[in-house]
C-alpha positions as CSV (number, residue, x, y, z in Angstrom):
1,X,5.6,39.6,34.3
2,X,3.6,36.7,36.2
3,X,0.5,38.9,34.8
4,X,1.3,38.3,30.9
5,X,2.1,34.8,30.8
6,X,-0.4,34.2,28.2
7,X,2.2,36.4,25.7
8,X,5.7,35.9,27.2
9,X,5.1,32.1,27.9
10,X,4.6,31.1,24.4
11,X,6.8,33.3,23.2
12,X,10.0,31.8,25.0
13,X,8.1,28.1,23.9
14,X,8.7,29.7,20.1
15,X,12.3,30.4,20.9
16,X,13.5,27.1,22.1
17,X,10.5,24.3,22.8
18,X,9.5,23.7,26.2
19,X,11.6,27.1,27.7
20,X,8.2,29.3,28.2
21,X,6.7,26.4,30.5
22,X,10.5,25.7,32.2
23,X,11.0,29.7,32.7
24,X,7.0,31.1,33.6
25,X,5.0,27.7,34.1
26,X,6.5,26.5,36.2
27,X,5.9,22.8,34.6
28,X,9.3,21.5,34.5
29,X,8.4,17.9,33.5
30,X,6.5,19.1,30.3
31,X,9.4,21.6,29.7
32,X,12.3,19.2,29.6
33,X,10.3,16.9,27.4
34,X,10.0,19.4,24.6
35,X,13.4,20.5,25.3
36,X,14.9,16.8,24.9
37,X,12.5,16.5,21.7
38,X,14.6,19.8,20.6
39,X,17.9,19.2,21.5
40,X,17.9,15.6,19.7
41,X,16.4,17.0,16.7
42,X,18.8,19.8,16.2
43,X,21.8,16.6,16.9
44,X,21.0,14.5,14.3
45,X,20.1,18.1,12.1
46,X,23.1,17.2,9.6
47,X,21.2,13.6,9.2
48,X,18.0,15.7,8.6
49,X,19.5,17.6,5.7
50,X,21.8,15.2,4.1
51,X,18.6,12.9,3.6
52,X,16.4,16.1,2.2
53,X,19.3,16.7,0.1
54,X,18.9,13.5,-1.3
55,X,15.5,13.8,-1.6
56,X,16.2,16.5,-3.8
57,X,19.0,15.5,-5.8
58,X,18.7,11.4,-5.8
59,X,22.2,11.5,-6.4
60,X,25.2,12.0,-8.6
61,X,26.1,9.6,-11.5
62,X,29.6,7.8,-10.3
63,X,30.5,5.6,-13.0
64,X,34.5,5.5,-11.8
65,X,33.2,3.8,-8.4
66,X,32.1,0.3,-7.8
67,X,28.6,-1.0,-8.3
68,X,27.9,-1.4,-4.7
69,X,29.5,2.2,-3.8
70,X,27.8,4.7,-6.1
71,X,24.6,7.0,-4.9
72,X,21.0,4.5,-4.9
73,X,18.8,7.2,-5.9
74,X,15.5,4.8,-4.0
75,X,17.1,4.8,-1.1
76,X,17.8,8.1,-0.9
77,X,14.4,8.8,-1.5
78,X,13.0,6.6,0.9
79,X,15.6,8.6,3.5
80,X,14.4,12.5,2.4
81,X,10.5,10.6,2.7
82,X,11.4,9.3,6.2
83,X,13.1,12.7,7.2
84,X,10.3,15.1,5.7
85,X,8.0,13.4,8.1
86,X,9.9,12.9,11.1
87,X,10.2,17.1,10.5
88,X,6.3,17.8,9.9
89,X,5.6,15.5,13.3
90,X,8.2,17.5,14.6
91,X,6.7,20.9,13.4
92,X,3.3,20.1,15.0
93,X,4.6,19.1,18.3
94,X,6.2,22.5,18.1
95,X,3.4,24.1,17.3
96,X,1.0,21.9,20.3
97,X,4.5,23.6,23.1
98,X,3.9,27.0,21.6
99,X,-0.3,26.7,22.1
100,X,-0.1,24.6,25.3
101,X,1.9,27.3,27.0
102,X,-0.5,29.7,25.7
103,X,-3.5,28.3,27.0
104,X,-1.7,27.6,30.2
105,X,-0.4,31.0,30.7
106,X,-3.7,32.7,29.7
107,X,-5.4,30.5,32.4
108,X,-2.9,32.0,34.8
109,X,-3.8,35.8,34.5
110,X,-7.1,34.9,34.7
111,X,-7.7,32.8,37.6
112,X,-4.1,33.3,39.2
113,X,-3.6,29.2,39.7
114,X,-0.7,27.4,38.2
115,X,-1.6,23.7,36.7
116,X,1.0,21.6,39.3
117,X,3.5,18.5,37.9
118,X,0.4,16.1,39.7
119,X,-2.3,17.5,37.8
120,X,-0.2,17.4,34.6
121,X,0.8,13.6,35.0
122,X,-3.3,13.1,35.8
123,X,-4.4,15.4,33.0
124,X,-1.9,12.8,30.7
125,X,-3.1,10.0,32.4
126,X,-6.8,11.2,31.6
127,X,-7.6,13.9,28.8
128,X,-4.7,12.9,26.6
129,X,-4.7,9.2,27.1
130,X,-6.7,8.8,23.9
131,X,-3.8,10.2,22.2
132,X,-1.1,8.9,23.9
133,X,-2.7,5.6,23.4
134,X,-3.3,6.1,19.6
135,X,0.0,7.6,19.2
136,X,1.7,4.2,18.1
137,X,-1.1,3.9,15.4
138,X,-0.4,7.1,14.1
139,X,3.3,6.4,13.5
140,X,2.7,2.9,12.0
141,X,0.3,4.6,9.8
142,X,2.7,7.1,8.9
143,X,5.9,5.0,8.3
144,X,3.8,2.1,6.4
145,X,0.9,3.5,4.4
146,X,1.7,7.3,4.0
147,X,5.1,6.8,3.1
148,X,4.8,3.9,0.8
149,X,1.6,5.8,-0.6
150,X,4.0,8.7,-1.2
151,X,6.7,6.9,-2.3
152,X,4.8,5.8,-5.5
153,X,3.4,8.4,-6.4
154,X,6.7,10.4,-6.4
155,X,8.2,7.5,-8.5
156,X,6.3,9.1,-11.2
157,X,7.8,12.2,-11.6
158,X,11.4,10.5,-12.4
159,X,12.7,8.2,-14.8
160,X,13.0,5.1,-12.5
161,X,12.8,2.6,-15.1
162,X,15.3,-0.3,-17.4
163,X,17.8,-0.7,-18.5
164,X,19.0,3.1,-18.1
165,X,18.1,4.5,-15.0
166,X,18.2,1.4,-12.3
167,X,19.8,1.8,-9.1
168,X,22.5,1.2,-8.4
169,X,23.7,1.0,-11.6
170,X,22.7,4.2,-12.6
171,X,21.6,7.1,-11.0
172,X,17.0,8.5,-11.1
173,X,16.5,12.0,-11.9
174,X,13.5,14.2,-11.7
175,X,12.1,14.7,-14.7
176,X,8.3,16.4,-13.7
177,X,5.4,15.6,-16.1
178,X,7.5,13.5,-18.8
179,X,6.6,10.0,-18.0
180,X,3.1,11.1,-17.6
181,X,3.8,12.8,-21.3
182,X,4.7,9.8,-23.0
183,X,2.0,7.2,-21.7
184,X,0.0,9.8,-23.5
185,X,2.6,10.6,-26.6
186,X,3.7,6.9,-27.2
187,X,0.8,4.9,-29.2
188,X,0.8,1.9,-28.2
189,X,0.6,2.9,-24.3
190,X,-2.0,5.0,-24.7
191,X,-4.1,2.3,-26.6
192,X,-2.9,0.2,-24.3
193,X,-3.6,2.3,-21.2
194,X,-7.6,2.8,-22.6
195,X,-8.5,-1.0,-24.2
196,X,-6.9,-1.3,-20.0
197,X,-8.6,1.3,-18.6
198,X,-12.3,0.4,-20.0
199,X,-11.8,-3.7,-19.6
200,X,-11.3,-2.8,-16.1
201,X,-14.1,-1.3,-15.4
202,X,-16.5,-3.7,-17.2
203,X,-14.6,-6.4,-15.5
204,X,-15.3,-5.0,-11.9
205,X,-18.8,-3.9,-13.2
206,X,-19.1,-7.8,-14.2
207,X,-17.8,-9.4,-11.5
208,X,-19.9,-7.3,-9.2
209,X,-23.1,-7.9,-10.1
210,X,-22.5,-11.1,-11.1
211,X,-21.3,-12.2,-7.8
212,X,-23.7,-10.2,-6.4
213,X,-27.0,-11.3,-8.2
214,X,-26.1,-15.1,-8.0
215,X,-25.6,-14.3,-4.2
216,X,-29.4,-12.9,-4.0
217,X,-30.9,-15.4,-6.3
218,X,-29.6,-18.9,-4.6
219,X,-30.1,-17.3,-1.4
220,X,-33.5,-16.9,-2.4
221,X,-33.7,-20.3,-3.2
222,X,-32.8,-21.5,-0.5
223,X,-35.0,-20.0,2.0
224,X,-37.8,-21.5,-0.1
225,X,-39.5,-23.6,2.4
226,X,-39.9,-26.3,-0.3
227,X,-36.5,-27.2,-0.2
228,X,-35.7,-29.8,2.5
229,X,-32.5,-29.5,2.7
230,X,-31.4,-26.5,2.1
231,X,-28.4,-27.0,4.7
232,X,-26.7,-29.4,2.4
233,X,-26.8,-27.3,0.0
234,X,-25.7,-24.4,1.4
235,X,-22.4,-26.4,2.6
236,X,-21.7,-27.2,-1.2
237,X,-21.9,-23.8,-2.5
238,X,-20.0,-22.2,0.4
239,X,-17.2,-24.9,-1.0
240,X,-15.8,-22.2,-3.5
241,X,-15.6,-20.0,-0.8
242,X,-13.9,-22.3,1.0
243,X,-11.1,-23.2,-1.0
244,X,-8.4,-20.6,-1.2
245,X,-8.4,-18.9,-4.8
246,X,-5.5,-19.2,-5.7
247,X,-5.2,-22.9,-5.6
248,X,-9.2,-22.9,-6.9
249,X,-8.0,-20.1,-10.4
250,X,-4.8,-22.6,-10.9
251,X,-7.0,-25.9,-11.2
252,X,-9.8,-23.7,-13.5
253,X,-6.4,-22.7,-15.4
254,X,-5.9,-26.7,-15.9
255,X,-9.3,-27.4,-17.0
256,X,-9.9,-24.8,-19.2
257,X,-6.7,-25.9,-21.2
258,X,-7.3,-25.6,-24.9
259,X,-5.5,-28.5,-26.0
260,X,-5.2,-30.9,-23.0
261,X,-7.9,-29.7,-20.9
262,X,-10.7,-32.3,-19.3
263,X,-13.4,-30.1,-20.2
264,X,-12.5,-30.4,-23.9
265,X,-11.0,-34.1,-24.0
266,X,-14.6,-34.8,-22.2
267,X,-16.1,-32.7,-25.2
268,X,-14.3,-34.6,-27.7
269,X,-15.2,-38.2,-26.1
270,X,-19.2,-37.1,-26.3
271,X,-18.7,-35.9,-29.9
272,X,-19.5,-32.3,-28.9
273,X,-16.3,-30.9,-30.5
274,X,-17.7,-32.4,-34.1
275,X,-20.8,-31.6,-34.0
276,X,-20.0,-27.9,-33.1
277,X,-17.4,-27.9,-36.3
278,X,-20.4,-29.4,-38.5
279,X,-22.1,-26.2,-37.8
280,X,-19.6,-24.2,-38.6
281,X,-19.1,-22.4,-35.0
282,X,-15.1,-24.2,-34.6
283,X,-12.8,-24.5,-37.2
284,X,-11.1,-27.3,-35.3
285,X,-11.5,-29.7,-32.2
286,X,-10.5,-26.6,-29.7
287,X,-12.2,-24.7,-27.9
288,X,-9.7,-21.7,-27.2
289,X,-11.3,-20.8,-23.5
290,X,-8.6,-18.8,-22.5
291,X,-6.1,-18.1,-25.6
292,X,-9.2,-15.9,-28.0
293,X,-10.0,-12.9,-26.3
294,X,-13.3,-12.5,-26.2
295,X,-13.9,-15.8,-25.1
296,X,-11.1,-15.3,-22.3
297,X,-12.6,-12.6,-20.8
298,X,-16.3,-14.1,-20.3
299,X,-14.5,-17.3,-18.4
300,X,-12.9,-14.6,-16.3
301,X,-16.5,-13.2,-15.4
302,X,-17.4,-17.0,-15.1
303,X,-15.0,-18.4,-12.9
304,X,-15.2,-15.0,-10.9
305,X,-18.9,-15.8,-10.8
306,X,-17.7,-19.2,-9.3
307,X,-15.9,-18.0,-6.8
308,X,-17.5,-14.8,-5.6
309,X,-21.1,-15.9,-5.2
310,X,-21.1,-17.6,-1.8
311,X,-20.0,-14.6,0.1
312,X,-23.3,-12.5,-0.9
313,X,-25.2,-16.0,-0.9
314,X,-24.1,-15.6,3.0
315,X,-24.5,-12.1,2.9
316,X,-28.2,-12.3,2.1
317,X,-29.4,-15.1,3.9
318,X,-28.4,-13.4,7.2
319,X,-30.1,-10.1,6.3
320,X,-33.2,-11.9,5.0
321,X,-33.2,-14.3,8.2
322,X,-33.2,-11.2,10.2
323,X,-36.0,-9.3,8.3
324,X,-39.4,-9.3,9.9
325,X,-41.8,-11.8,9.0
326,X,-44.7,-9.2,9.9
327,X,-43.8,-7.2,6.8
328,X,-44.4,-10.3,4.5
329,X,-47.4,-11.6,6.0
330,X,-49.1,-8.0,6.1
331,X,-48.0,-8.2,1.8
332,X,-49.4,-11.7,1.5
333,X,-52.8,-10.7,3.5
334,X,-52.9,-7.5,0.8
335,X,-52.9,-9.8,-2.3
336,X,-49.2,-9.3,-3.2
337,X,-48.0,-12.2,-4.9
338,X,-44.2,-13.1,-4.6
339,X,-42.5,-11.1,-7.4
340,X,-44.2,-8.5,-6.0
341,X,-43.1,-8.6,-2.4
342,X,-39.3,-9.3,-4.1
343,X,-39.9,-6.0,-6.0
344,X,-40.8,-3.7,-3.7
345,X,-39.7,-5.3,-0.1
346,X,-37.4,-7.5,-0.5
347,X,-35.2,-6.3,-3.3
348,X,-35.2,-2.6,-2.1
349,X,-34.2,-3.3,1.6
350,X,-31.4,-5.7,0.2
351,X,-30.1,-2.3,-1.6
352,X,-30.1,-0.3,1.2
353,X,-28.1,-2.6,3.7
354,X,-26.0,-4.2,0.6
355,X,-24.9,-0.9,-1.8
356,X,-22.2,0.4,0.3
357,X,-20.7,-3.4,0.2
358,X,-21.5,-3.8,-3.8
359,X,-19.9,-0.3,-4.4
360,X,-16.9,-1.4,-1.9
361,X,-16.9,-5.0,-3.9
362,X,-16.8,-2.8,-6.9
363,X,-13.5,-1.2,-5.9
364,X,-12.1,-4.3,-4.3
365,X,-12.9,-5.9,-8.0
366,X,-10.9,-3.0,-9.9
367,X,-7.8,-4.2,-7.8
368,X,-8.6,-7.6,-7.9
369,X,-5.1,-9.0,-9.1
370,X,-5.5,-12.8,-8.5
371,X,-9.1,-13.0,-10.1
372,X,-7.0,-12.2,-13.2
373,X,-3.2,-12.8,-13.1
374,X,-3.7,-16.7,-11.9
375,X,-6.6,-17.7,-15.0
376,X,-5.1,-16.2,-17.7
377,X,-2.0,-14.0,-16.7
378,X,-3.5,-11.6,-18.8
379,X,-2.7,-13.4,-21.5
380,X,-3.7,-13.7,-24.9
381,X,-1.2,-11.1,-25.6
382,X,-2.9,-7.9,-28.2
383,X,-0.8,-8.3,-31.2
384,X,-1.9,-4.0,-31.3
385,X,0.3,-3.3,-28.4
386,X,2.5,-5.8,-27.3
387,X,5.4,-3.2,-26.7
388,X,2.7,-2.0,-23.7
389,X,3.2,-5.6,-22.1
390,X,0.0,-5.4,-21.6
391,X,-2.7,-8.6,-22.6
392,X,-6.1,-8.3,-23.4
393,X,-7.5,-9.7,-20.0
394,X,-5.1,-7.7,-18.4
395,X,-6.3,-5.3,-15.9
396,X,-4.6,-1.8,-14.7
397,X,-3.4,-3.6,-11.7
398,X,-1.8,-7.0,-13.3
399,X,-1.0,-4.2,-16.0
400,X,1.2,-2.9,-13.3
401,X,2.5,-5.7,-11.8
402,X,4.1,-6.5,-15.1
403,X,5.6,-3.1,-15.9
404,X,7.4,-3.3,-12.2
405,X,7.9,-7.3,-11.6
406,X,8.9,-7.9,-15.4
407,X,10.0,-5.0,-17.4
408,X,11.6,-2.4,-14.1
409,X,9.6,0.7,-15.7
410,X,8.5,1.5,-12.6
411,X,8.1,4.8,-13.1
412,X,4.9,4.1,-16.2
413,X,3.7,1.9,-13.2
414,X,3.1,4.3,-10.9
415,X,1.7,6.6,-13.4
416,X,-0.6,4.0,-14.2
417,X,-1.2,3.8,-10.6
418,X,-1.9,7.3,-10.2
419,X,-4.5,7.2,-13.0
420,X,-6.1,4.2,-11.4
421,X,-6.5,6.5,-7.7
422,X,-7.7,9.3,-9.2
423,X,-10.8,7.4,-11.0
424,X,-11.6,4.7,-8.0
425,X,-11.1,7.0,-5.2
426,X,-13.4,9.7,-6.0
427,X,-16.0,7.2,-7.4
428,X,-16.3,5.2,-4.5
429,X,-16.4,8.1,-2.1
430,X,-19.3,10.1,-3.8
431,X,-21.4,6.6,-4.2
432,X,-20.5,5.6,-0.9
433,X,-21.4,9.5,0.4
434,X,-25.0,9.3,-1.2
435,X,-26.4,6.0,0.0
436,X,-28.8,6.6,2.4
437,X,-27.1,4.3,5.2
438,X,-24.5,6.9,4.9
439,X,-26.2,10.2,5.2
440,X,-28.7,9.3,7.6
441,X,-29.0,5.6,8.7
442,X,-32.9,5.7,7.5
443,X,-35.1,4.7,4.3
């Protein structure tokens, strides 16, 4: 028998984990591990299978019980989530005790020699510290991004939303394609979804180049050797930076007031207002910065501009500080004048080091929720499709936030969600995969 322990050793590790390596390894330490992982699995089995029933059935309606007594249909999804993956880590460990005792019995008919308890505890002291030691990132990954991740995107597929299908009030059911059904079906959430959908991406578009080009051209500036003190002003313009945003969008919300504002009570005292009705382009002393759509949406760019512009203004200075001066000089001895060296040094070596951080500033903008939600809240509402709840400065994410936070149709809100994945996750990776920094680091 000692000769095939590459075949009996794994198979008595597939019966029952950790009983090839007790029985024929002779590894007792490894062997009562699995066994203990096991024996407490196939304990708390029932718990296992209640929650997976849950999972599956998210409850029973129980109108004749109490509020706080009936089946919550989220947290019994959350449970089945939490069980599901507590079984899959489960199922690969399984599958490591069946190939370990394989490997180790196989090593055994060949060479005859038996790995000993010491040289196990060294090999996991050694070989497999990596992943012991990245084993609690694993789990935290798996119990607070996969799950939550999952979790959403489940929420989908039911009808989780007010006032008919709350928890615990009510029971949430499975009901497969038919939210994603209506968003499409229902009018005004599928004009909704697209006026969205496109103003999202010309806002992070915007934003991004914006941000990005102001950046580059006040860096620029700056580094012109005519400008004494280009320190001072480098301290000013990093003050937008500075200041959290949030604080920084509510004071631009004050001052871009239509009625009480100080930038139009300023335009009033100069005469500005009257002289801009005289030529017809106001029909009274307001100018509606954030309630007229249009106008709304270029002081979002604006503001963003405000705030977003010292972080490539840093961004560039260090990589044209760290640039070499030879390749300039050589330029100027050639007879290239400055635009020239901008265009073809300077500009395209900014682009190689910068695009993955424009196309990752691109992304960040689709999601950016306080760029929007603090200015203008989304607001001025679309007369079109107010029953969407969603404004026309709103993006898919403050779009979201109000379907969950305000309304409970959390269900259209992860749908939404979903929508929003599937066209910035597969954008930024194929951008991000051709840049040449990616592929191969060279120009």
């Amino acid at each position: 028998m000692k000769k095939n322990l590459g075949t009996s050793a794994p198979i008595a590790s597939a019966v029952f984990m950790g009983l090839g390596h007790i029985l024929f390894l002779k590894q007792y330490i490894k062997g009562i591990l699995f066994s203990a992982l096991e024996i407490i699995v196939l304990l708390n089995s029932g718990i296992f299978a209640k929650a997976i029933h849950g999972l599956i059935s998210l409850g029973e309606p129980k109108p004749h019980l109490p509020v706080a007594q009936r089946d919550n249909s989220t947290f019994m999804m959350l449970d089945g989530l939490i069980a599901v993956v507590f079984l899959i880590i489960f199922f690969l460990i399984y599958i490591w005790n069946i190939v370990d005792a394989r490997k180790v019995g196989k090593k055994y008919d060949k060479t005859g020699e038996l790995q000993t308890e010491r040289e196990f505890l060294h090999d996991l002291g050694e070989k497999a510290f990596s992943y012991v030691a990245l084993s609690p990132a694993f789990v935290m990954i798996a119990f607070f991004v996969i799950i939550p991740l999952v979790y959403a995107f489940l929420v989908a597929f039911t009808n989780y939303s007010a006032p008919n299908h709350i928890p615990q009030k009510n029971t949430v059911d499975w009901v497969g394609f038919e939210t994603f059904s209506e968003m499409i079906k229902i009018k005004h959430f599928s004009q909704a979804f697209a006026r969205t959908a496109l103003w999202t991406v010309e806002w992070a578009f915007l934003g991004t180049v914006t941000c990005y080009f102001g950046g580059m051209f006040l860096a620029l500036a700056l580094l012109d050797k005519k400008i004494k003190i280009a320190g001072f002003f480098r301290t000013i313009f990093i003050l937008p930076y500075a200041v959290p945003a949030m604080i920084s969008l509510f004071i631009w919300n004050i001052l871009l007031n239509g009625q009480f504002g100080p930038i139009n009570r300023a335009f009033r005292e100069l005469g500005i207002m009257q002289w801009l009705q005289s030529i017809g382009i106001l029909d009274r002393d307001i100018i509606p910065w954030l309630s007229e759509p249009t106008l709304a949406r270029i002081m979002l760019i604006v503001v963003n501009l405000w705030l977003g512009f010292p972080y490539f203004m840093l961004m560039i200075t260090g990589i044209m500080t760290s640039m070499s001066r030879d390749i300039f000089e050589a330029a100027t001895i050639d007879g290239a004048s400055k635009s020239q060296q901008f265009r073809y040094i300077t500009f395209p070596l900014l682009m190689y080091q910068t695009l993955p951080l424009l196309i990752m500033s691109f992304s960040y903008n689709m999601n950016n929720f306080g760029g929007v939600f603090f200015l203008t809240n989304g607001n001025p509402p679309d007369t079109i499709t107010t029953q969407s709840f969603a404004g026309t400065t709103d993006t898919l994410i403050t779009w979201m936030y109000k379907l969950t936070l305000d309304q409970r149709l959390y269900n259209k809100a992860s749908v939404v969600a979903i929508i929003m994945f599937l066209i910035i996750a597969p954008f930024a990776m194929y951008q991000f995969s051709r840049t040449k920094s990616f592929k191969e680091g060279e120009l």
